[in-house]
C-alpha positions in Angstrom: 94.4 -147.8 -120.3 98.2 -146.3 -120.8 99.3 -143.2 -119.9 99.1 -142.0 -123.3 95.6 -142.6 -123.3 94.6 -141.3 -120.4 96.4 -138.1 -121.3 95.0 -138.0 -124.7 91.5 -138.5 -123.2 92.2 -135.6 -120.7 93.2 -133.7 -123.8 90.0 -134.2 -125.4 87.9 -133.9 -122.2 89.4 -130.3 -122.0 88.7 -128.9 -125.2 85.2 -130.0 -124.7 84.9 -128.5 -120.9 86.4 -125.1 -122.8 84.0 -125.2 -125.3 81.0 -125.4 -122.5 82.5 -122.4 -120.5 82.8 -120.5 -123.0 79.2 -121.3 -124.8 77.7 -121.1 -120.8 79.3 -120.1 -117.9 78.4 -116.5 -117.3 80.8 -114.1 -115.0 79.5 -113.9 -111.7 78.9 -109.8 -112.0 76.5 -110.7 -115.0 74.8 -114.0 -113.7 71.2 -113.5 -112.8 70.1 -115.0 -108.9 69.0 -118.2 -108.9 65.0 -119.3 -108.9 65.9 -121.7 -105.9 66.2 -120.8 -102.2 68.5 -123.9 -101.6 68.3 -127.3 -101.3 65.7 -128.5 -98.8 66.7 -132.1 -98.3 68.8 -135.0 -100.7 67.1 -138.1 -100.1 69.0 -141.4 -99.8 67.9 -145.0 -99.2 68.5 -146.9 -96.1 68.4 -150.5 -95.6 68.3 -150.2 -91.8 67.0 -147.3 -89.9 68.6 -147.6 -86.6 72.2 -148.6 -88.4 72.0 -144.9 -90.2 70.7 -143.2 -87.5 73.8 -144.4 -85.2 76.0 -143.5 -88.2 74.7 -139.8 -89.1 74.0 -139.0 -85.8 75.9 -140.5 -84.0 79.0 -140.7 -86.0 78.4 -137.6 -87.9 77.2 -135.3 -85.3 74.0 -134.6 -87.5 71.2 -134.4 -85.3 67.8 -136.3 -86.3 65.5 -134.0 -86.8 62.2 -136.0 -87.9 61.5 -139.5 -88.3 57.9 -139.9 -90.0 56.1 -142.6 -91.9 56.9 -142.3 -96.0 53.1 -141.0 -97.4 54.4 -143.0 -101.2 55.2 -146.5 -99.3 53.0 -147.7 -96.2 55.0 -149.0 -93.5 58.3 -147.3 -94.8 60.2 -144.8 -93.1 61.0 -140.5 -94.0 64.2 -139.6 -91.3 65.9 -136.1 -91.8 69.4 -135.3 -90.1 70.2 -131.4 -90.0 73.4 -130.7 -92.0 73.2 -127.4 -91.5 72.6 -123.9 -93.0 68.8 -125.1 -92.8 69.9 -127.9 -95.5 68.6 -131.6 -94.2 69.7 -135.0 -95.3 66.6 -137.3 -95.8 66.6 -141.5 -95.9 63.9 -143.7 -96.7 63.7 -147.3 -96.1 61.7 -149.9 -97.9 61.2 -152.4 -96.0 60.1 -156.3 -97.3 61.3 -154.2 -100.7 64.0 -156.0 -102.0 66.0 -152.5 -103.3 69.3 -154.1 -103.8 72.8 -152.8 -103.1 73.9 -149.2 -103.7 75.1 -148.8 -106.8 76.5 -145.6 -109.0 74.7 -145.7 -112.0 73.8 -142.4 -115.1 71.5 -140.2 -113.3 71.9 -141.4 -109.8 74.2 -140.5 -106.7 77.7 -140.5 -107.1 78.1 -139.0 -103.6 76.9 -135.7 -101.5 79.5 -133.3 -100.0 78.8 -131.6 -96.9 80.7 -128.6 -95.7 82.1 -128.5 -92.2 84.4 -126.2 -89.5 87.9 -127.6 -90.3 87.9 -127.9 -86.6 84.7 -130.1 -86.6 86.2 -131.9 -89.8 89.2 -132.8 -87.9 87.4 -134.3 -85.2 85.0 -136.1 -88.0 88.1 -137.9 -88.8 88.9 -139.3 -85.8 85.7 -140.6 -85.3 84.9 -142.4 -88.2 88.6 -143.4 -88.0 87.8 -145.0 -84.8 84.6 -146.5 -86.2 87.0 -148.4 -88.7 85.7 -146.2 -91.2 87.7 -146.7 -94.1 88.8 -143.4 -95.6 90.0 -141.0 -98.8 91.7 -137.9 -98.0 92.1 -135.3 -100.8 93.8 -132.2 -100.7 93.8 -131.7 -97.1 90.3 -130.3 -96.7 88.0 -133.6 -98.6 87.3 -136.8 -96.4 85.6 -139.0 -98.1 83.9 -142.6 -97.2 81.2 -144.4 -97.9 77.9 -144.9 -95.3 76.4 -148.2 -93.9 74.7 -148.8 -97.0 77.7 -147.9 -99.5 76.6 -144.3 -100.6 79.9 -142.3 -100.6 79.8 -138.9 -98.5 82.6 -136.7 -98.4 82.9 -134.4 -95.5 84.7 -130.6 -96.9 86.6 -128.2 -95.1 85.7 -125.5 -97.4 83.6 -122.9 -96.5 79.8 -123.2 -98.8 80.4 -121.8 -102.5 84.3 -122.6 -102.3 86.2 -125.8 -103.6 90.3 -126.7 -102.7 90.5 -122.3 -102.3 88.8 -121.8 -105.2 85.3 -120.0 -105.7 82.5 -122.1 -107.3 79.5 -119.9 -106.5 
C-alpha cells in the first residue's frame, strides 16, 4: 500500500473514530460507574504447562497462584498467575487436543497489557532480554513480546487507567 493510501485510509479512519466519540464517549464528570468490579482473570491457552509456568513465573515475576484440573475438559489443566491489583492471568491446556498455533483472528486476542513499576518494567527487560526474548519497545513505557506459545503481551509502564501520559479511564 503507498503512502498516499495509507494516509488516505488514516484520513478516513479518523472521521469515522470522530463520529463515534462524538455519538458515545461520555465526559468522565457525566459517565455513570461501571456494573463491573474488574476483571477477574483473561484466560489464555497453553500448549505446555511447565514451559508457561517457567515463563510467567519465572520470567515475569507473576506468582502461580492455583493450578487446578479444568471442570469443561477432563485431564486438562486451569493455572492462574497474579498480575496484580487482585487481577489473575488464567491458561488452560488441552492436552491430546490438537488446538493448533496461536493465531490473531476477529474476535480473539490480539494481546493483553499489563501494567508494571517502571522500576520492575526495567528489570522485566532485562530478563526477557536475557531469555533471548525477542522484543518491541514503544514510546519508552510499552514492551512488547510474544509468550512460549506466540500470544503477544506487552508489559506498560503506565500507571492503571493511563496510556503514553494520557488518561483512558
Amino acid at each position: 500500500m503507498s503512502t498516499t493510501e495509507e494516509q488516505q485510509r488514516s484520513r478516513e479512519f479518523a472521521a469515522q473514530r470522530d463520529t463515534l466519540r462524538e455519538q458515545y464517549l461520555q465526559p468522565a464528570e457525566s459517565r455513570p460507574a461501571s456494573s463491573a468490579r474488574g476483571l477477574h482473570h483473561t484466560a489464555l491457552v497453553s500448549s505446555d504447562v511447565e514451559a508457561t509456568i517457567r515463563f510467567y513465573q519465572g520470567i515475569l515475576e507473576f506468582p502461580l497462584t492455583e493450578l487446578i484440573e479444568n471442570r469443561d475438559y477432563p485431564g486438562s489443566s486451569h493455572f492462574f498467575f497474579d498480575i496484580g491489583n487482585g487481577n489473575l492471568l488464567a491458561f488452560f491446556d488441552f492436552p491430546g487436543l490438537d488446538v493448533g498455533p496461536y493465531q490473531e483472528v476477529l474476535g480473539g486476542l490480539h494481546h493483553v497489557a499489563i501494567s508494571v513499576e517502571p522500576s520492575r518494567w526495567e528489570i522485566l527487560r532485562e530478563k526477557l532480554t536475557a531469555a533471548g526474548v525477542e522484543l518491541v519497545e514503544h514510546s519508552e513505557v510499552s514492551l512488547y513480546f510474544r509468550d512460549p506459545d506466540g500470544a503477544r503481551i506487552e508489559l506498560i509502564a503506565d500507571p492503571l487507567g493511563e496510556m503514553y501520559g494520557d488518561k483512558v479511564l
